[in-house]
N, C-alpha and C positions, 0 to 999 in steps of 0.2 A: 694351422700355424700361420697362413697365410691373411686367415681374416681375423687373428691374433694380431699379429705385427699393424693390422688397419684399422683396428678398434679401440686399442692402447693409446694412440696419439688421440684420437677423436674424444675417446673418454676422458684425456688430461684437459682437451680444449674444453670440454664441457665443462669439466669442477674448475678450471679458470673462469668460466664467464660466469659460472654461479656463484663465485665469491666475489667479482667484480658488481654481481646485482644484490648482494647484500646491503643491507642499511643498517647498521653497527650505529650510526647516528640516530636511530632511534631508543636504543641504553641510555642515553647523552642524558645526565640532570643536573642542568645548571645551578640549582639550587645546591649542589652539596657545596658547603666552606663557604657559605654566604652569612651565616648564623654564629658566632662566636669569633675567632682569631683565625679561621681560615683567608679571609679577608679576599673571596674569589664574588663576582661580579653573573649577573645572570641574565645579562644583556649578549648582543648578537658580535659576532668577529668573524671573521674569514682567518684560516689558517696562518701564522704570522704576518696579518692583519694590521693597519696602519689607522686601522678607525674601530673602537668598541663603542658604540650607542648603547647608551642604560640608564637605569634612573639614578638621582644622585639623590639621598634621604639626608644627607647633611656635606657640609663643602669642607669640613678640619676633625681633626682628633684623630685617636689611633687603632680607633674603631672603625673609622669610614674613611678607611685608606684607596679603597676602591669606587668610593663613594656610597656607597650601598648595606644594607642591615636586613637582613630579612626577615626582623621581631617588626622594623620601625616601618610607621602607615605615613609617615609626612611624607612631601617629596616637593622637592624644592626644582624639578623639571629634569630634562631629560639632555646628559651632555656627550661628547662626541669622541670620547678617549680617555683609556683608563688603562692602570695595572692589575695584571690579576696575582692576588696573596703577599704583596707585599708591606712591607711595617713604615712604612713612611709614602704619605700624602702626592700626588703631582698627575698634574693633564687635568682631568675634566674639563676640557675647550669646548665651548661655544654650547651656552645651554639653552634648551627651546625649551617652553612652558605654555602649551594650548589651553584657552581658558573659555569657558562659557559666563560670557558677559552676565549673563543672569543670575547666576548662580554663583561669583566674585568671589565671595568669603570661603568656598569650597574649595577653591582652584589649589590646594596645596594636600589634599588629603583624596584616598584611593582604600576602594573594596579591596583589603588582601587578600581574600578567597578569589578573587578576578584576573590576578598574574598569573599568566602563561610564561613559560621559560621551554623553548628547545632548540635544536642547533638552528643556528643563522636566525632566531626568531623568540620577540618578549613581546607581550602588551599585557595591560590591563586598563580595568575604567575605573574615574577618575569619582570622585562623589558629585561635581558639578555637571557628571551625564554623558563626559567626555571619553571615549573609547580612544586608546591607543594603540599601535602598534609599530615596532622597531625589527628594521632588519637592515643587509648592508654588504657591499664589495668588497674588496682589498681597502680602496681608499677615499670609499664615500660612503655616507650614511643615508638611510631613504627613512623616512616618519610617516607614519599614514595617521589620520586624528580622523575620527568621524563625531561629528557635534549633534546634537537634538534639535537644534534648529537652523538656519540661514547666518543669524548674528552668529561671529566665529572673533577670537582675539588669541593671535600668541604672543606673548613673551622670549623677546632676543633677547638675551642676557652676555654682552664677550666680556664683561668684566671677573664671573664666575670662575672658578678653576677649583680643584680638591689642595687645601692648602695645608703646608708642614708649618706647620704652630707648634708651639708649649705652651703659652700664656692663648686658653679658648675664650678668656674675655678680651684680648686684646689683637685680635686677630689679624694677622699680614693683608695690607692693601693684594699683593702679590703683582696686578700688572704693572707695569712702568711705564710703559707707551704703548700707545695705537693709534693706528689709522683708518678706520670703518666708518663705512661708507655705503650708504641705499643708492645703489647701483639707478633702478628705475622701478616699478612697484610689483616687480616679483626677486628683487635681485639685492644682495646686502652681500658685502666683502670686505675682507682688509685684513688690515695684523694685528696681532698683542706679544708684547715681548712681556716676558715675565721672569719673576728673581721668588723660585720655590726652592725645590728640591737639585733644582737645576737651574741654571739663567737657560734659558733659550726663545726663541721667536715660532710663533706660528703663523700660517697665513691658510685662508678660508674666502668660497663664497659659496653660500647660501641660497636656493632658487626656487619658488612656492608654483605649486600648480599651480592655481591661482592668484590673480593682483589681487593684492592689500586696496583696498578703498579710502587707508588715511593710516599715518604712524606720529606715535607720538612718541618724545625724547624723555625715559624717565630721568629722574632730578637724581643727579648723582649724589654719592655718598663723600665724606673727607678723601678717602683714603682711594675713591675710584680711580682710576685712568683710561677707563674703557666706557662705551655707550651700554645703554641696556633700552631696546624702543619695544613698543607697546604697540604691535600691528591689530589695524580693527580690520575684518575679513566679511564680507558679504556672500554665502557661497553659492553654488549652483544644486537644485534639486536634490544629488544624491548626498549631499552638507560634507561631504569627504575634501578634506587638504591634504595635500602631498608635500612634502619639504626633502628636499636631497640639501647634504651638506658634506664638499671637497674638501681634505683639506691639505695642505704641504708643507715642507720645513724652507719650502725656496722661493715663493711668489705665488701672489694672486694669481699672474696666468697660470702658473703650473694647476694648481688648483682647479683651475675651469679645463685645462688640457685633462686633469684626471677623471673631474664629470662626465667629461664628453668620452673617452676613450671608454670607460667603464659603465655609466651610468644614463645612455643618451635618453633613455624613454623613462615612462613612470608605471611601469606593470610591476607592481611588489610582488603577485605570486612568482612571476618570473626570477626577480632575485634573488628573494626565497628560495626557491628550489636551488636555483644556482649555486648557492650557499651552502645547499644540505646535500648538492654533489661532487663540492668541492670538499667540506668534510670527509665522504663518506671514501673517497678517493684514499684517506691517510687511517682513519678508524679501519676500515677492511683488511688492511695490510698482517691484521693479527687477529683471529680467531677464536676463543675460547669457548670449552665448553664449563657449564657451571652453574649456577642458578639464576635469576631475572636478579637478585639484588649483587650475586657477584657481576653479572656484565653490567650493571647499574655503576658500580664501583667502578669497574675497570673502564669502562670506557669513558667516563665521567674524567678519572686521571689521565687519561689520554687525550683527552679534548684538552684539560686543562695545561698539560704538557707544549700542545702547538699551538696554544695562543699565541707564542713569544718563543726565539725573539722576533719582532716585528719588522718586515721591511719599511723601511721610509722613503727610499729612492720615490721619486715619482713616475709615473708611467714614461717618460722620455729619459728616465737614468739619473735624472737630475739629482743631490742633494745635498745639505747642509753639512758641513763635516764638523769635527773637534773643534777647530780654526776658525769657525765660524765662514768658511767662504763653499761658494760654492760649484761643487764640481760633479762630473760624471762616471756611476760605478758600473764596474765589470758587468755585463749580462744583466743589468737593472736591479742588481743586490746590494743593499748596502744596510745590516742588519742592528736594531737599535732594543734596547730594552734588555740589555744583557746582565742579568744579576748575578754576576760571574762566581761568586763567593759560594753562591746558593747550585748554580745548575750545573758547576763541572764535574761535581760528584757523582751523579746516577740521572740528571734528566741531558745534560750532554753525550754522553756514551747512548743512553735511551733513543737521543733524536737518528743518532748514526745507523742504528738499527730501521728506524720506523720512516724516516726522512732524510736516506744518504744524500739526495739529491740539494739539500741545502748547507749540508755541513762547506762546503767549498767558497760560496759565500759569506756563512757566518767568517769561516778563517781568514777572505782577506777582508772584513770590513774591518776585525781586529788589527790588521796589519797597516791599512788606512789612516786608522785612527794612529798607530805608532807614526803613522808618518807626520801627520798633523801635530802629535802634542811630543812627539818625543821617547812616549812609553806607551805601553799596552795600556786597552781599558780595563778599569775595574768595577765599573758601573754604571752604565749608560742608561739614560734618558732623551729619546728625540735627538740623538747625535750627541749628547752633551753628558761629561763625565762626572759624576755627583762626586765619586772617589768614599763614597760609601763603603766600611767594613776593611777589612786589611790583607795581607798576601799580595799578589799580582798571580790570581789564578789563570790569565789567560794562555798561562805560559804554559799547564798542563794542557789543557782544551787542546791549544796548537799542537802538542807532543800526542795527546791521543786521538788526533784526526792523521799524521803523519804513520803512526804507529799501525792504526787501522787501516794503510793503505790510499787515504785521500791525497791526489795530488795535483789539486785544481790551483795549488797557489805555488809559490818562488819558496823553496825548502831555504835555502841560504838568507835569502830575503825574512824568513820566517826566523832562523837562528838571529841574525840580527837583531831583531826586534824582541824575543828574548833575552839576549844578551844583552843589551842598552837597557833593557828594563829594569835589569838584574845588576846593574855597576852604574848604572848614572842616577844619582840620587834624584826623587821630585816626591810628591804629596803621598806622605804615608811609608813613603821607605828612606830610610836615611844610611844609607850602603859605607858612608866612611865611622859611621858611629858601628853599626853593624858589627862591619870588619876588624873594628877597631879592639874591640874587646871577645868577638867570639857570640856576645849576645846582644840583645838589646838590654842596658842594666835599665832599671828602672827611677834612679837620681836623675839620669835624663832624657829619658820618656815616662814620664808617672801616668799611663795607660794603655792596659792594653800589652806589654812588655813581655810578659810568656807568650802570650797569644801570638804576638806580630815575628817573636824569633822561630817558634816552632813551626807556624804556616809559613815562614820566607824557605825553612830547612826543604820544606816538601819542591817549592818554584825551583829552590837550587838542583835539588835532584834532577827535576825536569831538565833544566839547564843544562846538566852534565851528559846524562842521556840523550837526549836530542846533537849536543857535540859528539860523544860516543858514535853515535849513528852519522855522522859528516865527517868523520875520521880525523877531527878537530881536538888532538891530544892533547895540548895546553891547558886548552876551555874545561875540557872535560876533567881534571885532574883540578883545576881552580875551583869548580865547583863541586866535587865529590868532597872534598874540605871542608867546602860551608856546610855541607847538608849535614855536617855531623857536629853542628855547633848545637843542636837542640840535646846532645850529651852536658853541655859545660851546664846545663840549667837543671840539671838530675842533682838533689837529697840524695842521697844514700838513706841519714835518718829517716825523713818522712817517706822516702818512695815516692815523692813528684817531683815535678817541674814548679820549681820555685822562683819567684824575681827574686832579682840577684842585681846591686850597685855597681858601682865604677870599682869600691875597694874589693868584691867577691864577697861582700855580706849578704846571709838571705835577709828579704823583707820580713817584719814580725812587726805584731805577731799576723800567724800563719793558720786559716782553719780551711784546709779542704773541699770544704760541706760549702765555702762563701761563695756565690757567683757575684759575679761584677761585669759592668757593660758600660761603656763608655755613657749612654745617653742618662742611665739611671744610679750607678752604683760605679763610680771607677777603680778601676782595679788592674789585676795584673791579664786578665779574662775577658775572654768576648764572648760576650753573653752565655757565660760558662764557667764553669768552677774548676778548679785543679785536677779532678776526677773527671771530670769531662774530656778536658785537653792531654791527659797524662797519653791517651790512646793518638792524638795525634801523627807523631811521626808513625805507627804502624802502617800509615798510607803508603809506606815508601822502605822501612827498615823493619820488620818484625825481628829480625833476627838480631841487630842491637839493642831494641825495646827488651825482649827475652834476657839479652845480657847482663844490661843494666840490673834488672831483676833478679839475676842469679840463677836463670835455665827455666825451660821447658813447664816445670812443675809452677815453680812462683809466677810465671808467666798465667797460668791458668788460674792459681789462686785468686791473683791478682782483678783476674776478668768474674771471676765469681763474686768478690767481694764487692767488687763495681755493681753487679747487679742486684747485690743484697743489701749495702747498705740503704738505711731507708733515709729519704727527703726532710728535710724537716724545713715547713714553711716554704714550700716549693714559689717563686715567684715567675708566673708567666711572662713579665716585663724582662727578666734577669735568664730570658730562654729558655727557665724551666717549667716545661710542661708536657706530658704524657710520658709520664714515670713511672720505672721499672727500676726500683734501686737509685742507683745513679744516672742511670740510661735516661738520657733526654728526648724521646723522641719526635718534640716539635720543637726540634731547632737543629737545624744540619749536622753540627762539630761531632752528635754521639750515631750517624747515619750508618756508617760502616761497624762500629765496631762488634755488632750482636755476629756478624760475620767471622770476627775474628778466631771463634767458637770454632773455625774450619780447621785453624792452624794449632786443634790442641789436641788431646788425647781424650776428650770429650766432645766431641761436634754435637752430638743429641741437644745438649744443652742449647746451642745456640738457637737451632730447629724451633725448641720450645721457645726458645720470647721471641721468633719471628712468628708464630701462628700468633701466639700474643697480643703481636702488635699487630698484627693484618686482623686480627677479631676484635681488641677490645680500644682501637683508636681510631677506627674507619667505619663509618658507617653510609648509607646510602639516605641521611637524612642531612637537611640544610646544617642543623650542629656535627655532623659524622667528619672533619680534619677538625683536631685538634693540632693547635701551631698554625702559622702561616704557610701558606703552599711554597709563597718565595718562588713564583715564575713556573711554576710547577716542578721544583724538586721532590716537595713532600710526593705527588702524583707521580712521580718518576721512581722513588722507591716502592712503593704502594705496587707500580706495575710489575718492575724486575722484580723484586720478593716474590708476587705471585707467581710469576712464571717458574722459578726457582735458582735464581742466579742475583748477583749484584758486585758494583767494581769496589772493591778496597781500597786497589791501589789504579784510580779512575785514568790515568792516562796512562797505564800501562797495554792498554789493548787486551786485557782477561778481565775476566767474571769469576767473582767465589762462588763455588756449587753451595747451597740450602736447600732448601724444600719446597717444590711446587705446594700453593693452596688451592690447585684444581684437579680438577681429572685429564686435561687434554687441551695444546693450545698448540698453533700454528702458526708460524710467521710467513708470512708472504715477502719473501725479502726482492729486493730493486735487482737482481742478477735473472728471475724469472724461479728460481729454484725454492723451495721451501724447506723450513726447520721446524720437526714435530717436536714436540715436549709432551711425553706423556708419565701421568703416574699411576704406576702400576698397583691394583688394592687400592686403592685410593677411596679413603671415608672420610667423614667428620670425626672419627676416631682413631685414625691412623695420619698422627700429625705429623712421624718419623719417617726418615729417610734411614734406608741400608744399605745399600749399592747401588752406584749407577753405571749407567750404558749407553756410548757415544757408537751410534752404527752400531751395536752388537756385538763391541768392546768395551771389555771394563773398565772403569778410570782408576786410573791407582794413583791422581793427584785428586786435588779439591778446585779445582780450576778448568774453565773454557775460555777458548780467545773470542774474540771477534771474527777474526778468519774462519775459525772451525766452522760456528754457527753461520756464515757466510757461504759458504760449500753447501751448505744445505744436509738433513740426512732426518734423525732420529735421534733426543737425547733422553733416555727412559729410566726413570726413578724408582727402584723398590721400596714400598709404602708399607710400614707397620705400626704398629700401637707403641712399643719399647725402644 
């Protein structure tokens, strides 16, 4: 008994440090979602990472929103910051382009079979003989070029950037001012203020292992405002350059304080590695067992999950806010790259699980920015608010980090800032038209008009509940009102959510089947059809959505019909794309609803179009995401699916029970304790779930909290064929 009790702890120390010497980042393939509309990047990052080095194959269109394509051999050089899976253009700062003088008319084309892609780490050669390689810190980027001879030439490019066009023959200048400047002849710095996706400023320097031996100034373009110099490089025996590139949202110094704190020496394997154990640090944390292409997949969405969001603060705290001025955040957090629309649904709840440790700054940099502009963000880039897509999703985020237990920020402080979100009108919400009528009619907002009342119902929800919980009875009763304004926009005739005027006319005529998007097709729809958003409020109300329907049965009907009606003319531009009936699976709005299968008197059913969609949308090849990732939300249901859970109702702090797609997975949660998921019988033909078992109790709901799985324990699925 004795050398029981002394071999039990020694035994857990051991499967701790064997999981901690695991390398989970070697699954990592950057290549998946770089080939078709995944629009994901296969260049190096640090975990919300302030710099992605990668190659850019073209600088516009809505194909190389990331910059990159991984059919296309051009490359127009390699630049310092990018988004990964999103549908609109912005960053690619400061592009370097090594060139072998001899070889001139090559310097833009590259052997594809020569890309390497793995964590913290790309290169390939170049046709002009030029080897490359890219890796990188938090907040600087390192290049290594190796030449075939002595003569060496790069190309500085700061007028470059990934630009949001429509007209691709007439493309945005993009910068507006700069100041850059060749420091002395290994040293180039300065700024570019730019007006893309977002107005904001960067600032950068630049520093060559080696001096340049002569620079020459190329001949700008009309539309330039930025330098582009032509450095000619003499090199030393081993013909290798080295280039590190800082960069900041706050000053040149900052910039040179982040090289020097992060970056002092030029040893890339050291980096490197650094990189791939700083990865391995957040992939470890979750276990699965499965085959080489499912931990291909999973951990590939995982990676792509904690790219973002990205800190920007500078290594002294410093940075840029809303306001444009500049100030110092909490604990050096101050988080940017927030595609709020896309990640509150299953990759925010995701990070809570995999990375408690940052949710407390992503929540006050939200709350910063409310202090800055007034209202929550909706869409941040580099500090700066694009006001992209509709809702004020930040308001759940906040309610499901509060819910979950997070209380690194001001609860009251946080109500407020919901609260003024939610009654002071500014871009995108118009709270006295709103209120005015119950909905938004669509005489006056002709876009967008179901869409913007049904997502504002869900914020309102948040709203009420988060008062609820501050014993704030007023608020709370003010806002349980509005959430039930997404009823005034219910047909009876048709069974949906119809725009509806100032006099309570519906719009006509009226087809279901039509998606509309503000950029392509305007309408009453964001990037979504009538059958798409009818499932909406279910995030918050099932039990009204049922009503409205007539009970329980037409409620299920309802969800069958969704998934049976067929497509006709599906348009990827208009969100529709990875179809299952009406089910859109590459585009967020239809994310929850195969779940909703929990809350019916057929659950099997859902089971089935979630294996579905985890087998015939996902694959472990460069075309394997269909839809954009969007910050890695697609990658964040792709995870919880598989494990066998996902949120509905995302800021509510629970998980709807489905169907693990593996045999056995383990989370390594931030308390020290672990949470097993296993499934039991588990084949490639037993894609049904029959009961499950939390601890070795049955559930007799379809729901897990955060908390539970937080405790740690055993939650075990019985796996059948029927």
């Amino acid at each position: 008994m004795e050398l029981k009790k002394c071999f039990l702890p020694l035994l857990c120390l051991i499967v701790s440090q064997l999981a901690l010497s695991q390398k989970n980042s070697k699954h990592v393939n950057p290549f998946i979602g770089t080939d078709g509309t995944g629009h994901t990047f296969p260049g190096p990052s640090m975990p919300f990472g302030m710099v992605q080095p990668g190659p850019d194959n073209k600088d516009y269109g809505w194909n190389h929103t990331s910059g990159y394509q991984y059919k296309d051999t051009l490359l127009l050089g390699f630049s310092q910051t990018r988004f990964s899976g999103t549908g609109i253009n912005e960053m690619g700062d400061v592009l370097l382009l090594p060139i072998n003088p001899k070889k001139e008319k090559l310097k833009n084309a590259y052997f594809k079979k020569t890309e390497k892609a793995a964590v913290g780490y790309y290169a390939l050669r170049k046709k002009d003989e030029v080897f490359v390689e890219l890796t990188c810190t938090d907040r600087v980027a390192l290049h290594k070029y190796r030449f075939p001879e002595k003569e060496a030439q790069v190309l500085v490019d700061t007028q470059h950037g990934l630009r949001f066009v429509f007209d691709e023959n007439n493309p945005k200048g993009l910068v507006v001012e700069s100041d850059v400047r060749i420091e002395n002849d290994s040293t180039i710095s300065g700024y570019c203020s730019t007006q893309n996706w977002v107005n904001r400023s960067y600032f950068f320097t630049l520093t060559f292992s080696q001096a340049f031996k002569s620079s020459t100034k190329v001949t700008r373009k009309p539309n330039d405002r930025a330098p582009k110099f032509l450095l000619d490089f003499q090199l030393e025996n081993k013909r290798e350059l080295l280039v590190k590139i800082a960069l900041s949202s706050v000053s040149v110094s900052n910039a040179k304080e982040n090289m020097q704190a992060e970056l002092p020496h030029w040893n890339f394997k050291e980096v490197r590695k650094a990189n791939e154990a700083a990865w391995n640090r957040y992939l470890n944390r979750i276990e699965i067992s499965g085959s080489q292409k499912q931990k291909e997949l999973f951990y590939t969405a995982l990676y792509h999950v904690l790219l973002q969001p990205s800190n920007i603060a500078d290594v002294n705290g410093q940075y840029r806010g809303a306001d444009d001025k500049i100030a110092t955040a909490p604990n050096n957090e101050y988080y940017s790259t927030l595609s709020i629309w896309d990640i509150y649904r299953g990759a925010f709840p995701l990070l809570q699980l995999v990375a408690p440790e940052r949710i407390n700054g992503i929540v006050n940099s939200m709350l910063l920015h409310h202090k800055a502009k007034g209202f929550l963000p909706i869409w941040t880039a580099w500090g700066q608010d694009n006001y992209c897509m509709i809702g004020n999703h930040a308001i759940p985020m906040i309610l499901n980090a509060v819910e979950n237990g997070f209380s690194g920020f001001d609860k009251e402080e946080a109500f407020r800032a919901m609260y003024e979100t939610a009654t002071k009108s500014h871009i995108n919400s118009d709270w006295e038209l709103y209120n005015a009528y119950g909905y938004y009619p669509f005489d006056k907002l002709d876009n967008e008009a179901v869409s913007r009342t049904l997502e504002s119902g869900y914020d309102d929800w948040c709203v009420a509940e988060m008062a609820r919980k501050l014993g704030k009875h007023v608020e709370q009763k003010e806002f349980e009102k509005r959430s039930n304004y997404y009823k005034n926009l219910f047909d009876e005739q048709t069974g949906f959510f119809r725009g509806k005027d100032t006099n309570g006319n519906w719009r006509t005529p009226f087809d279901p089947l039509t998606a509309t998007s503000p950029l392509n097709n305007p309408g009453d729809y964001t990037e979504a059809n009538a059958w798409q958003y009818f499932w909406t409020p279910t995030q918050y109300d099932i039990p009204g959505v049922r009503t409205l329907l007539g009970g329980e049965t037409a409620f299920r009907k309802k969800l069958d019909e969704f998934f049976t009606t067929e497509a006709l003319n599906p348009n990827k531009f208009l969100g529709q794309e990875a179809m299952i009936g009406q089910y859109a699976h590459g585009n967020e709005p239809s994310h929850h609803i195969i779940y909703l299968y929990a809350f019916t008197d057929t659950p099997k059913v859902g089971q089935k179009y979630i294996h579905k969609v985890i087998n015939d949308f996902h694959n472990n090849t460069p075309d394997g995401m269909i839809g954009n990732d969007d910050c890695g939300q697609m990658s964040a249901w792709y995870i919880l699916s598989t494990l066998g859970f996902y949120p509905v109702n995302p800021a509510s702090g629970t998980f709807v029970l489905g169907v693990p797609q593996l045999k056995e997975a383990k989370l390594l949660l931030n308390s020290g304790t672990e949470f097993l998921i296993k499934a039991k019988g588990f084949t490639k033909n037993t894609i049904y779930r029959n009961d499950c078992y939390l601890n070795g109790t049955k559930r007799t709901d379809n729901q897990i909290s955060y908390q539970q799985i937080q405790q740690g324990g055993t939650l075990e699925f019985e796996m059948q064929k029927q």
